[in-house]
C-alpha positions as CSV (number, residue, x, y, z in Angstrom):
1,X,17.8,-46.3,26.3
2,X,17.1,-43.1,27.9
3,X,18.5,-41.3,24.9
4,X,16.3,-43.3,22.7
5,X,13.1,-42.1,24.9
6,X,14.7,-38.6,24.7
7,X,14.8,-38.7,21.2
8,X,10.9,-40.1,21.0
9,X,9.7,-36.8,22.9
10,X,11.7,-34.8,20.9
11,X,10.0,-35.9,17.3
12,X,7.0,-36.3,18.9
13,X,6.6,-32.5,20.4
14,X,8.4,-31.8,16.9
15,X,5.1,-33.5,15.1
16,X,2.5,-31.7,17.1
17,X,4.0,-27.9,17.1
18,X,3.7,-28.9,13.2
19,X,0.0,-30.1,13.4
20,X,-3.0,-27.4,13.7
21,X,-4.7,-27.1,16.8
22,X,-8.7,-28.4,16.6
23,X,-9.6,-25.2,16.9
24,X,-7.3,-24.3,13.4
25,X,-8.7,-27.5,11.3
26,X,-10.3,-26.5,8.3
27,X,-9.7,-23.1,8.3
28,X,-7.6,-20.8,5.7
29,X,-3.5,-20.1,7.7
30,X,-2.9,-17.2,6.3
31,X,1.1,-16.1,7.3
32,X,1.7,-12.2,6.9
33,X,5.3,-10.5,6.8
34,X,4.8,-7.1,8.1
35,X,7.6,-4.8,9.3
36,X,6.7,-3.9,13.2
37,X,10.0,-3.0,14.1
38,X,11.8,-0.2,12.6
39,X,11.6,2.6,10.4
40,X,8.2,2.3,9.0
41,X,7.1,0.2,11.9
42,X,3.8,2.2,12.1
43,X,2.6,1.3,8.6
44,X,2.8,-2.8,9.9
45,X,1.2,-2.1,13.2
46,X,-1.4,0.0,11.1
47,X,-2.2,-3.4,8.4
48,X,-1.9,-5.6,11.2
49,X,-4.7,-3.3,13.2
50,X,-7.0,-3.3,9.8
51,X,-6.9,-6.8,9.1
52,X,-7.8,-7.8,12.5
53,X,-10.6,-5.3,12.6
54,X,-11.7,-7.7,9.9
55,X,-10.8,-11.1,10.5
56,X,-13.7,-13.7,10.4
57,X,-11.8,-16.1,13.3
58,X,-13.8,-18.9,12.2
59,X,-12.4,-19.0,8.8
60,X,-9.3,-17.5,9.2
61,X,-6.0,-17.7,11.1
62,X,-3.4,-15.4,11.0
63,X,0.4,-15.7,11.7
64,X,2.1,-12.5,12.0
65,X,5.4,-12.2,11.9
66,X,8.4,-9.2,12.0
67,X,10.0,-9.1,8.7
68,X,11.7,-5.5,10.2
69,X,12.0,-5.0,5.9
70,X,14.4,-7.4,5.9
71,X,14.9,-10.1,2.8
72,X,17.3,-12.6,4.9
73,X,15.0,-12.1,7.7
74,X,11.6,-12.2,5.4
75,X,12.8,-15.7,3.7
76,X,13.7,-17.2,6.8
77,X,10.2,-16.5,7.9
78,X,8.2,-17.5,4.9
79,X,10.2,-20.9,5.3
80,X,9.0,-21.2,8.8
81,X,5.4,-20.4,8.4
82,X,5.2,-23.0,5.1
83,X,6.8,-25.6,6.6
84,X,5.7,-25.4,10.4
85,X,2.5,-23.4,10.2
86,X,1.4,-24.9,7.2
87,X,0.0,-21.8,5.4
88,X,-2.2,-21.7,2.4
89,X,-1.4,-18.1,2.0
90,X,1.4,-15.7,2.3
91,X,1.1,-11.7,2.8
92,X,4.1,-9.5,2.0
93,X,4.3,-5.9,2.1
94,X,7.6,-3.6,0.7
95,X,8.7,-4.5,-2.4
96,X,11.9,-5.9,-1.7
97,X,10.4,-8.3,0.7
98,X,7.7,-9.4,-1.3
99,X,10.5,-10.1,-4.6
100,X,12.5,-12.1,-1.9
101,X,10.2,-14.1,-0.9
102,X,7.9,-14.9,-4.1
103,X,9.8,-17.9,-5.6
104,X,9.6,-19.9,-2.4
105,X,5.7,-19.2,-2.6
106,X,5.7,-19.9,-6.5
107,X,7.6,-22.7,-5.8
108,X,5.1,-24.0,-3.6
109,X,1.9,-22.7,-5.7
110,X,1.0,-21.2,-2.3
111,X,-0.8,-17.8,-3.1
112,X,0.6,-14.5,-2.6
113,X,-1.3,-11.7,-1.5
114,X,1.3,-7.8,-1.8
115,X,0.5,-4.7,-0.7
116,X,2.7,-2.9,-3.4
117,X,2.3,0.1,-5.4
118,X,4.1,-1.3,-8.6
119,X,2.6,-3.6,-11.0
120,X,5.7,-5.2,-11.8
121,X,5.2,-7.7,-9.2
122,X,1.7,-9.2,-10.5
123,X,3.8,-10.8,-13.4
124,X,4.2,-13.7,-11.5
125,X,1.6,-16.5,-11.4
126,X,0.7,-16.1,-7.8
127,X,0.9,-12.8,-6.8
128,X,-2.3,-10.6,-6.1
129,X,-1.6,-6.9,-5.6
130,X,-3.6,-4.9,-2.8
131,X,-3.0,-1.3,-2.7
132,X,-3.4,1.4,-5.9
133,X,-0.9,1.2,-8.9
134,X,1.9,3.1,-9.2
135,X,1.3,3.4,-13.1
136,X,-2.6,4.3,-12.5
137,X,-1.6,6.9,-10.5
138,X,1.3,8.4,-12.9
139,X,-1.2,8.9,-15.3
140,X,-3.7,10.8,-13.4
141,X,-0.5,13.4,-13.0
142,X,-0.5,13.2,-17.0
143,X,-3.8,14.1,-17.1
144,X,-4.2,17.0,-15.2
145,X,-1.4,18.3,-16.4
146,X,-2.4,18.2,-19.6
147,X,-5.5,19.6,-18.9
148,X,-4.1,22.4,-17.1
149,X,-1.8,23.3,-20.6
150,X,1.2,23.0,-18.9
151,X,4.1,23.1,-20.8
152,X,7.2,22.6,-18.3
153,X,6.8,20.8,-14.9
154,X,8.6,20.1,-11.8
155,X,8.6,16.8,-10.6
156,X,9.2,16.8,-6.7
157,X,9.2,13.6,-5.6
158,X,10.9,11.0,-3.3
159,X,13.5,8.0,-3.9
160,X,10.6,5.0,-3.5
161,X,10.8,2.3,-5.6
162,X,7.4,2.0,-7.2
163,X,7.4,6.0,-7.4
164,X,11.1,5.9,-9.3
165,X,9.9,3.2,-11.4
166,X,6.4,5.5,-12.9
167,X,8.7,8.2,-13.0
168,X,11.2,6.6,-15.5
169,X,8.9,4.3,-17.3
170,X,5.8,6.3,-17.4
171,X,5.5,9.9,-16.3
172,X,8.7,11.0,-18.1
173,X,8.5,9.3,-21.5
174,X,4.6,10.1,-22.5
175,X,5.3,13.9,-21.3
176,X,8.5,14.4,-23.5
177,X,6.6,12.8,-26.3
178,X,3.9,15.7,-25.8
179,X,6.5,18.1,-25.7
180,X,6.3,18.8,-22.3
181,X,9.1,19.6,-20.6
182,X,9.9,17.5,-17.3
183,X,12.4,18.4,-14.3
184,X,13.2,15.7,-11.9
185,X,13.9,16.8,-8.2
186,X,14.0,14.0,-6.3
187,X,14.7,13.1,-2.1
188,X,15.4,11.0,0.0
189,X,12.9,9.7,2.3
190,X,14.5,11.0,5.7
191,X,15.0,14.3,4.3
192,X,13.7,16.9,6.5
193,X,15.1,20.5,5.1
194,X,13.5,20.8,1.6
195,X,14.8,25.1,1.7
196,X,17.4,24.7,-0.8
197,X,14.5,22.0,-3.0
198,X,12.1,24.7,-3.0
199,X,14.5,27.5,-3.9
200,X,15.8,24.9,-6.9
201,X,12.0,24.0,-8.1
202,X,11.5,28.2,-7.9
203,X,14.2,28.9,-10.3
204,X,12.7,26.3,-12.9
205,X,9.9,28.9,-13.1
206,X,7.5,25.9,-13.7
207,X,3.9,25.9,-15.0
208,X,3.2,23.0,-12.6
209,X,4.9,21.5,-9.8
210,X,3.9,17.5,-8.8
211,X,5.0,16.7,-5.3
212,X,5.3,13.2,-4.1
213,X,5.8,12.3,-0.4
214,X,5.1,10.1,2.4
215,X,2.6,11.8,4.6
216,X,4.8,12.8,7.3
217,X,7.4,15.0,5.1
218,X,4.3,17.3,3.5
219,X,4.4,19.7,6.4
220,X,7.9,21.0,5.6
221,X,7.8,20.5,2.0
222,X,5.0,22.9,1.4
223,X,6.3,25.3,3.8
224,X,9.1,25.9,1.8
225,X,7.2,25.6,-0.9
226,X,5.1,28.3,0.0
227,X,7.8,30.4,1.6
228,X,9.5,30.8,-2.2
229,X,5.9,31.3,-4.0
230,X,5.8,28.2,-5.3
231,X,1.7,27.7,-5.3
232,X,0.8,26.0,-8.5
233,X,0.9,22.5,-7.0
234,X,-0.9,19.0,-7.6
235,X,-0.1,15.9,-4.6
236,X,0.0,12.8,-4.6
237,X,-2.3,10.9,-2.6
238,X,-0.4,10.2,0.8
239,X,-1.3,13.7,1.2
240,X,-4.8,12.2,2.6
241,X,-2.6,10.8,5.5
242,X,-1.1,14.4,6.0
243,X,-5.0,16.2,7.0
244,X,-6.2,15.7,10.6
245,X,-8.9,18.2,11.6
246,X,-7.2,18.2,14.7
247,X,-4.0,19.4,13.7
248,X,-3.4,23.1,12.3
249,X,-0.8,22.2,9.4
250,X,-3.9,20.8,8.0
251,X,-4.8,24.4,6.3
252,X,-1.4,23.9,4.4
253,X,-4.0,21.8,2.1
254,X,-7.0,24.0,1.8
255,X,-7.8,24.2,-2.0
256,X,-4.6,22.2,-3.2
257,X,-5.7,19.3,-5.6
258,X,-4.2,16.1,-5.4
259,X,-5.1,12.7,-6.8
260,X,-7.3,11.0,-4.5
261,X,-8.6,8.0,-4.8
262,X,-12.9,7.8,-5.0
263,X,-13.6,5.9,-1.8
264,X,-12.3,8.4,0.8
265,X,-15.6,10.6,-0.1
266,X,-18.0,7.6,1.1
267,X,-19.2,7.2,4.3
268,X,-17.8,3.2,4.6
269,X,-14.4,5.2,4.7
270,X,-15.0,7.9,7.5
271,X,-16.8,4.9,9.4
272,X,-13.6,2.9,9.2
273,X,-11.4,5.7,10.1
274,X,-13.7,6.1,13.2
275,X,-14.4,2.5,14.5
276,X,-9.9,2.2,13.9
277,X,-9.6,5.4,15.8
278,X,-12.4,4.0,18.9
279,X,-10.4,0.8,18.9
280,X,-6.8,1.9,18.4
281,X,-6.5,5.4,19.8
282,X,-5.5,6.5,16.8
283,X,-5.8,7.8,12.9
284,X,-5.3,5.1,10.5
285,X,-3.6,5.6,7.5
286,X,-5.8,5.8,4.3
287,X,-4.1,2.4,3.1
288,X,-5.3,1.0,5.9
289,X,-8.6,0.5,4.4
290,X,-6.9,-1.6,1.7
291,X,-5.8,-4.2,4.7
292,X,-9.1,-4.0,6.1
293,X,-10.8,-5.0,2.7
294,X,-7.9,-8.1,1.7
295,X,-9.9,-9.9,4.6
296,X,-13.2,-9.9,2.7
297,X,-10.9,-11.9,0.3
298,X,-9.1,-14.3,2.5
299,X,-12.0,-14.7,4.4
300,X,-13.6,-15.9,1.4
301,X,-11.4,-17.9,-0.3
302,X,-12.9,-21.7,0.9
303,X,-15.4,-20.5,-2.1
304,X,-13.3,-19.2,-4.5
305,X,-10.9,-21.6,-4.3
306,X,-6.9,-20.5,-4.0
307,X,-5.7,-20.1,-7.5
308,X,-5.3,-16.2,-8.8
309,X,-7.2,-16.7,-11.8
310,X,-10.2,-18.2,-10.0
311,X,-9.8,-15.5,-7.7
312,X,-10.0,-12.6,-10.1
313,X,-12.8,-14.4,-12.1
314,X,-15.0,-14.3,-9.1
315,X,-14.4,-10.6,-8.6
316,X,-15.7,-9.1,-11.8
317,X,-18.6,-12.2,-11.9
318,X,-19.7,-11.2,-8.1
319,X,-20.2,-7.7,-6.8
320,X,-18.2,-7.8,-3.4
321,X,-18.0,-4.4,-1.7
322,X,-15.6,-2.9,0.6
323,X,-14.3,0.0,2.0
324,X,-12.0,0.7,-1.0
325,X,-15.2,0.3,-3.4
326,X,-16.2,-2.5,-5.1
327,X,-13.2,-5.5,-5.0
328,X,-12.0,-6.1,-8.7
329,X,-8.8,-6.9,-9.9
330,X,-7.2,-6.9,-13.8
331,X,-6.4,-9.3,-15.8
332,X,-2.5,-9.8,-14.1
333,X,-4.2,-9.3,-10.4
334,X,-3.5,-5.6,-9.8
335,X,-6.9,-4.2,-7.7
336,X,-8.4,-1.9,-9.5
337,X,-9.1,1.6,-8.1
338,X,-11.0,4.5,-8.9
339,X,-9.2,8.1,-9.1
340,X,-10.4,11.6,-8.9
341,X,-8.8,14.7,-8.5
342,X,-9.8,15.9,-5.4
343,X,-9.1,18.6,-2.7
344,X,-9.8,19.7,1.0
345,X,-11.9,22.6,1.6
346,X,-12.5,23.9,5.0
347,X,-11.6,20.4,6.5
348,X,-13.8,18.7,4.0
349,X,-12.7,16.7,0.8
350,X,-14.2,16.9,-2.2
351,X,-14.0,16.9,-5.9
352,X,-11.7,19.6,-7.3
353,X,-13.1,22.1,-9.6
Protein backbone atom coordinates (compact mmCIF):
# COMPACT_ATOMS: atom_id res chain seq x y z
CA UNK A 1 0.00 0.00 0.00
CA UNK A 2 2.45 2.43 0.89
CA UNK A 3 4.33 1.80 -2.33
CA UNK A 4 1.14 2.34 -4.16
CA UNK A 5 0.71 5.94 -2.44
CA UNK A 6 4.49 6.41 -3.19
CA UNK A 7 3.92 5.79 -6.63
CA UNK A 8 0.64 8.27 -6.66
CA UNK A 9 3.00 11.28 -5.54
CA UNK A 10 5.53 10.40 -7.80
CA UNK A 11 3.13 10.76 -11.15
CA UNK A 12 1.42 13.22 -9.69
CA UNK A 13 4.55 15.78 -8.91
CA UNK A 14 5.63 14.22 -12.47
CA UNK A 15 2.18 15.76 -14.03
CA UNK A 16 2.52 19.24 -12.55
CA UNK A 17 6.53 19.93 -13.13
CA UNK A 18 4.97 19.12 -16.78
CA UNK A 19 2.01 21.58 -16.56
CA UNK A 20 2.66 25.60 -16.90
CA UNK A 21 2.44 27.58 -14.03
CA UNK A 22 -0.82 30.32 -14.11
CA UNK A 23 1.35 32.75 -14.45
CA UNK A 24 2.89 30.81 -17.93
CA UNK A 25 -0.81 30.06 -19.53
CA UNK A 26 -1.34 31.48 -22.72
CA UNK A 27 1.92 32.74 -23.30
CA UNK A 28 4.53 31.86 -26.24
CA UNK A 29 7.58 29.04 -24.22
CA UNK A 30 10.23 29.84 -26.06
CA UNK A 31 13.38 27.17 -25.15
CA UNK A 32 16.85 28.69 -26.30
CA UNK A 33 20.22 26.53 -26.56
CA UNK A 34 22.93 28.93 -25.98
CA UNK A 35 26.54 28.00 -25.06
CA UNK A 36 27.37 29.75 -21.50
CA UNK A 37 29.96 27.56 -20.58
CA UNK A 38 33.13 27.28 -22.51
CA UNK A 39 35.04 28.60 -25.21
CA UNK A 40 32.72 31.16 -26.66
CA UNK A 41 30.76 31.35 -23.48
CA UNK A 42 30.73 35.23 -23.86
CA UNK A 43 28.80 35.25 -27.18
CA UNK A 44 25.70 33.10 -25.05
CA UNK A 45 25.89 35.29 -22.00
CA UNK A 46 25.91 38.32 -24.59
CA UNK A 47 22.27 36.75 -26.62
CA UNK A 48 21.00 35.75 -23.47
CA UNK A 49 21.64 39.63 -22.02
CA UNK A 50 19.93 41.06 -25.50
CA UNK A 51 17.02 39.03 -25.52
CA UNK A 52 16.15 39.72 -22.00
CA UNK A 53 16.71 43.43 -22.49
CA UNK A 54 13.80 42.79 -24.80
CA UNK A 55 11.58 40.26 -23.45
CA UNK A 56 7.81 41.29 -23.21
CA UNK A 57 7.23 38.89 -19.78
CA UNK A 58 3.66 38.93 -20.46
CA UNK A 59 3.91 37.21 -23.76
CA UNK A 60 6.91 35.47 -23.47
CA UNK A 61 8.71 32.86 -21.40
CA UNK A 62 12.07 31.91 -21.83
CA UNK A 63 13.97 28.62 -20.93
CA UNK A 64 17.58 28.91 -21.15
CA UNK A 65 19.61 26.34 -21.18
CA UNK A 66 23.65 25.37 -21.51
CA UNK A 67 24.22 23.59 -24.79
CA UNK A 68 28.29 24.24 -23.90
CA UNK A 69 28.30 23.63 -28.13
CA UNK A 70 27.64 20.38 -27.62
CA UNK A 71 25.27 18.15 -30.08
CA UNK A 72 24.76 15.10 -27.45
CA UNK A 73 24.26 17.65 -24.90
CA UNK A 74 22.08 20.15 -27.35
CA UNK A 75 19.51 17.06 -28.25
CA UNK A 76 19.21 15.91 -24.91
CA UNK A 77 18.06 19.43 -24.08
CA UNK A 78 15.77 20.15 -26.97
CA UNK A 79 14.09 16.77 -25.81
CA UNK A 80 13.64 18.06 -22.37
CA UNK A 81 12.27 21.54 -23.09
CA UNK A 82 9.57 19.89 -25.79
CA UNK A 83 8.49 17.34 -23.77
CA UNK A 84 8.58 18.86 -20.09
CA UNK A 85 8.44 22.61 -20.84
CA UNK A 86 6.26 22.30 -23.61
CA UNK A 87 7.78 24.88 -26.03
CA UNK A 88 6.28 26.30 -29.08
CA UNK A 89 9.63 27.54 -30.12
CA UNK A 90 13.19 26.45 -30.17
CA UNK A 91 16.37 28.89 -30.43
CA UNK A 92 19.78 27.42 -31.47
CA UNK A 93 22.88 29.18 -32.05
CA UNK A 94 26.34 27.42 -33.76
CA UNK A 95 25.82 25.55 -36.59
CA UNK A 96 26.43 22.18 -35.50
CA UNK A 97 23.98 22.53 -32.69
CA UNK A 98 21.36 23.96 -34.61
CA UNK A 99 21.79 20.77 -37.57
CA UNK A 100 21.60 18.46 -34.44
CA UNK A 101 18.81 19.45 -33.17
CA UNK A 102 16.50 20.54 -36.28
CA UNK A 103 14.84 17.20 -37.08
CA UNK A 104 13.49 16.75 -33.63
CA UNK A 105 11.95 20.35 -34.08
CA UNK A 106 10.85 19.45 -37.81
CA UNK A 107 9.61 16.49 -36.48
CA UNK A 108 7.49 18.19 -34.14
CA UNK A 109 6.60 21.27 -36.59
CA UNK A 110 7.75 23.26 -33.62
CA UNK A 111 9.53 26.51 -35.13
CA UNK A 112 13.09 27.10 -35.16
CA UNK A 113 14.53 30.32 -34.77
CA UNK A 114 19.12 30.08 -35.62
CA UNK A 115 21.41 32.52 -35.23
CA UNK A 116 23.75 31.30 -38.09
CA UNK A 117 25.75 32.95 -40.68
CA UNK A 118 25.09 30.19 -43.45
CA UNK A 119 22.03 29.91 -45.38
CA UNK A 120 22.24 26.41 -45.79
CA UNK A 121 20.31 25.86 -42.75
CA UNK A 122 17.03 27.84 -43.94
CA UNK A 123 16.35 24.86 -46.35
CA UNK A 124 14.44 23.28 -43.95
CA UNK A 125 10.73 23.97 -43.38
CA UNK A 126 11.05 25.45 -39.96
CA UNK A 127 14.05 27.17 -39.58
CA UNK A 128 14.25 31.07 -39.44
CA UNK A 129 17.74 32.54 -39.68
CA UNK A 130 18.75 35.68 -37.46
CA UNK A 131 22.06 37.06 -37.92
CA UNK A 132 23.63 38.38 -41.61
CA UNK A 133 24.36 35.72 -44.45
CA UNK A 134 27.45 34.36 -45.02
CA UNK A 135 26.83 34.41 -48.82
CA UNK A 136 25.58 38.24 -48.64
CA UNK A 137 28.55 39.12 -47.12
CA UNK A 138 31.03 37.13 -49.66
CA UNK A 139 29.74 39.14 -52.24
CA UNK A 140 30.26 42.50 -50.79
CA UNK A 141 34.16 41.21 -50.76
CA UNK A 142 33.53 40.52 -54.61
CA UNK A 143 32.40 43.74 -55.10
CA UNK A 144 34.88 45.91 -53.75
CA UNK A 145 37.32 44.01 -55.03
CA UNK A 146 36.25 44.35 -58.23
CA UNK A 147 35.82 47.85 -57.97
CA UNK A 148 39.12 48.36 -56.68
CA UNK A 149 40.67 46.49 -60.17
CA UNK A 150 42.27 43.94 -58.30
CA UNK A 151 43.68 41.39 -60.09
CA UNK A 152 45.23 38.84 -57.36
CA UNK A 153 44.06 38.65 -53.75
CA UNK A 154 44.78 37.25 -50.48
CA UNK A 155 42.29 35.65 -48.71
CA UNK A 156 43.15 35.74 -44.84
CA UNK A 157 40.63 34.17 -43.12
CA UNK A 158 39.74 31.71 -40.26
CA UNK A 159 38.55 27.88 -40.26
CA UNK A 160 34.57 28.80 -39.39
CA UNK A 161 32.14 26.96 -40.92
CA UNK A 162 29.82 29.44 -42.60
CA UNK A 163 33.13 31.48 -43.55
CA UNK A 164 34.82 28.03 -45.25
CA UNK A 165 31.54 27.36 -46.80
CA UNK A 166 31.38 31.28 -48.82
CA UNK A 167 34.89 30.75 -49.37
CA UNK A 168 34.52 27.47 -51.37
CA UNK A 169 31.14 27.89 -52.85
CA UNK A 170 31.09 31.60 -53.42
CA UNK A 171 34.09 33.92 -53.07
CA UNK A 172 36.45 31.55 -54.87
CA UNK A 173 34.48 30.31 -57.92
CA UNK A 174 32.90 33.86 -59.23
CA UNK A 175 36.63 35.50 -58.73
CA UNK A 176 38.45 32.67 -60.90
CA UNK A 177 35.76 33.06 -63.40
CA UNK A 178 36.68 36.96 -63.53
CA UNK A 179 40.13 35.97 -63.83
CA UNK A 180 41.08 37.03 -60.65
CA UNK A 181 43.48 35.32 -58.98
CA UNK A 182 42.63 34.02 -55.28
CA UNK A 183 45.12 32.85 -52.41
CA UNK A 184 43.68 31.10 -49.58
CA UNK A 185 45.47 31.62 -46.07
CA UNK A 186 43.46 30.27 -43.64
CA UNK A 187 43.65 29.82 -39.41
CA UNK A 188 42.55 28.42 -36.84
CA UNK A 189 40.51 30.14 -34.51
CA UNK A 190 42.94 29.92 -31.31
CA UNK A 191 45.72 31.11 -33.32
CA UNK A 192 47.43 33.85 -31.68
CA UNK A 193 51.03 34.32 -33.66
CA UNK A 194 49.94 35.41 -37.24
CA UNK A 195 54.23 36.58 -37.97
CA UNK A 196 54.92 33.77 -40.19
CA UNK A 197 50.84 34.53 -41.98
CA UNK A 198 51.75 37.88 -42.57
CA UNK A 199 55.26 37.24 -43.86
CA UNK A 200 53.39 34.36 -46.25
CA UNK A 201 50.42 36.98 -47.49
CA UNK A 202 53.63 39.56 -48.11
CA UNK A 203 55.43 37.33 -50.49
CA UNK A 204 52.10 36.87 -52.55
CA UNK A 205 52.69 40.54 -53.42
CA UNK A 206 48.79 40.98 -53.50
CA UNK A 207 46.69 43.81 -54.88
CA UNK A 208 44.23 43.24 -52.05
CA UNK A 209 44.28 41.40 -48.94
CA UNK A 210 40.56 40.23 -47.29
CA UNK A 211 40.95 39.34 -43.63
CA UNK A 212 38.36 37.49 -41.72
CA UNK A 213 38.48 37.10 -37.92
CA UNK A 214 36.61 36.86 -34.75
CA UNK A 215 36.99 40.20 -33.05
CA UNK A 216 39.38 39.32 -30.53
CA UNK A 217 42.35 37.92 -32.94
CA UNK A 218 42.31 41.50 -35.14
CA UNK A 219 44.78 43.14 -32.72
CA UNK A 220 47.64 40.75 -33.64
CA UNK A 221 46.62 40.02 -37.01
CA UNK A 222 47.04 43.54 -38.21
CA UNK A 223 50.07 44.09 -36.25
CA UNK A 224 51.82 41.72 -38.20
CA UNK A 225 50.21 42.80 -40.86
CA UNK A 226 51.33 46.13 -40.64
CA UNK A 227 54.76 45.17 -39.35
CA UNK A 228 55.48 43.45 -43.10
CA UNK A 229 53.74 46.47 -45.04
CA UNK A 230 50.92 44.73 -45.81
CA UNK A 231 48.30 47.89 -45.85
CA UNK A 232 46.02 47.34 -48.74
CA UNK A 233 43.35 45.62 -46.61
CA UNK A 234 39.34 45.21 -46.51
CA UNK A 235 37.68 43.31 -42.95
CA UNK A 236 35.09 41.60 -42.40
CA UNK A 237 32.60 42.83 -40.19
CA UNK A 238 33.53 41.36 -36.63
CA UNK A 239 35.99 44.04 -36.93
CA UNK A 240 32.98 46.37 -35.40
CA UNK A 241 33.45 44.14 -32.18
CA UNK A 242 37.38 44.87 -32.37
CA UNK A 243 36.85 49.25 -31.87
CA UNK A 244 36.24 50.46 -28.33
CA UNK A 245 37.03 54.16 -27.95
CA UNK A 246 38.36 53.21 -24.80
CA UNK A 247 40.98 51.05 -25.91
CA UNK A 248 44.14 52.27 -27.91
CA UNK A 249 44.40 49.22 -30.45
CA UNK A 250 41.38 50.87 -31.69
CA UNK A 251 43.65 53.23 -34.08
CA UNK A 252 44.83 49.93 -35.79
CA UNK A 253 41.36 50.70 -37.75
CA UNK A 254 41.53 54.34 -38.59
CA UNK A 255 40.75 54.58 -42.34
CA UNK A 256 40.63 50.64 -43.03
CA UNK A 257 37.33 49.72 -44.91
CA UNK A 258 35.52 46.78 -43.95
CA UNK A 259 32.04 45.58 -44.72
CA UNK A 260 29.73 46.87 -42.25
CA UNK A 261 26.45 46.34 -42.04
CA UNK A 262 23.97 49.80 -42.38
CA UNK A 263 22.48 49.81 -38.91
CA UNK A 264 25.53 50.41 -36.81
CA UNK A 265 25.46 54.23 -38.24
CA UNK A 266 21.87 54.82 -36.60
CA UNK A 267 21.37 56.08 -33.41
CA UNK A 268 18.78 52.79 -32.28
CA UNK A 269 22.33 51.01 -32.46
CA UNK A 270 24.57 53.35 -30.22
CA UNK A 271 21.41 53.58 -27.84
CA UNK A 272 21.42 49.77 -27.59
CA UNK A 273 25.13 49.56 -27.10
CA UNK A 274 24.62 52.12 -24.23
CA UNK A 275 21.42 50.94 -22.34
CA UNK A 276 23.59 46.97 -22.63
CA UNK A 277 26.61 48.63 -21.43
CA UNK A 278 24.39 50.74 -18.20
CA UNK A 279 22.78 47.31 -17.55
CA UNK A 280 25.55 44.85 -18.08
CA UNK A 281 28.85 46.60 -17.32
CA UNK A 282 29.89 45.91 -20.43
CA UNK A 283 30.23 46.29 -24.50
CA UNK A 284 27.92 44.14 -26.36
CA UNK A 285 28.85 42.57 -29.33
CA UNK A 286 27.38 44.08 -32.62
CA UNK A 287 25.40 40.69 -33.00
CA UNK A 288 23.90 41.38 -30.03
CA UNK A 289 21.50 43.64 -31.58
CA UNK A 290 20.31 40.77 -33.73
CA UNK A 291 19.15 38.84 -30.31
CA UNK A 292 17.70 41.96 -29.04
CA UNK A 293 15.53 42.39 -32.32
CA UNK A 294 14.42 38.19 -32.55
CA UNK A 295 12.20 39.30 -29.47
CA UNK A 296 10.15 41.84 -31.51
CA UNK A 297 9.46 38.51 -33.35
CA UNK A 298 8.70 36.11 -30.62
CA UNK A 299 7.06 38.54 -28.85
CA UNK A 300 4.76 38.86 -31.58
CA UNK A 301 4.06 35.72 -32.77
CA UNK A 302 0.24 35.11 -30.98
CA UNK A 303 -0.49 37.48 -34.26
CA UNK A 304 1.38 36.04 -36.81
CA UNK A 305 0.72 32.84 -36.00
CA UNK A 306 3.89 30.06 -35.72
CA UNK A 307 4.33 28.77 -39.23
CA UNK A 308 7.58 30.28 -41.23
CA UNK A 309 5.76 31.20 -44.16
CA UNK A 310 3.17 33.17 -42.16
CA UNK A 311 5.86 34.60 -40.46
CA UNK A 312 7.90 35.90 -43.32
CA UNK A 313 4.62 37.09 -45.08
CA UNK A 314 3.90 39.40 -42.24
CA UNK A 315 7.36 40.89 -42.46
CA UNK A 316 7.45 42.30 -45.94
CA UNK A 317 3.35 43.10 -45.59
CA UNK A 318 4.06 45.05 -42.09
CA UNK A 319 6.89 47.56 -41.51
CA UNK A 320 8.34 46.31 -38.04
CA UNK A 321 11.55 48.16 -37.00
CA UNK A 322 14.41 47.20 -35.00
CA UNK A 323 17.71 47.88 -34.09
CA UNK A 324 19.14 45.84 -37.05
CA UNK A 325 16.72 48.08 -39.45
CA UNK A 326 13.57 47.14 -40.71
CA UNK A 327 12.72 43.03 -39.85
CA UNK A 328 12.37 41.25 -43.32
CA UNK A 329 13.32 37.97 -44.17
CA UNK A 330 13.57 36.09 -47.94
CA UNK A 331 11.78 33.80 -49.38
CA UNK A 332 13.67 30.58 -47.50
CA UNK A 333 13.73 32.73 -44.00
CA UNK A 334 17.28 34.17 -44.14
CA UNK A 335 16.94 38.07 -42.45
CA UNK A 336 17.66 40.29 -44.76
CA UNK A 337 20.48 42.93 -44.08
CA UNK A 338 21.71 45.89 -45.54
CA UNK A 339 25.62 46.27 -46.25
CA UNK A 340 27.88 49.12 -46.84
CA UNK A 341 31.40 49.47 -46.92
CA UNK A 342 32.27 51.40 -44.22
CA UNK A 343 35.25 52.58 -42.05
CA UNK A 344 36.31 54.25 -38.67
CA UNK A 345 37.69 57.63 -38.75
CA UNK A 346 38.89 59.28 -35.59
CA UNK A 347 36.64 56.93 -33.50
CA UNK A 348 33.73 57.55 -35.68
CA UNK A 349 32.19 55.09 -38.39
CA UNK A 350 31.17 55.99 -41.47
CA UNK A 351 30.75 55.41 -45.01
CA UNK A 352 34.05 54.68 -46.81
CA UNK A 353 35.05 56.80 -49.68
Amino acid sequence: MKKVVFLFFVIISFLCSCTPSKTEQGKVRVGVLLPLTGDIAFMGEMLKNAMLMNQDTSKVVLFFEDSRGDTKTAVSIVNNLISTKHCDVIVSFLPPVSEAINPICEKKSILHFVFAFSPEITQHSNVIKQFPSSDYEAMQFISYAENSKAKKIVYFRHLYPDAELAYKKIVNPILKSKGIDVIDIPHEQSCKDYKNLALKTKNENPDLVVVQSLSMNYKNILTDLYDNQVKNIILDLNCVDFYDENDMIGGLLNDVPFVGMEFILKSSFVNFVKEYRQKYNKKPYVFGAFAYDLMYVLNNLQKTGYEKEMIIDYYHKNEVNGITGRIMYDELGNQIIEYAILCYSNGVVKNYE
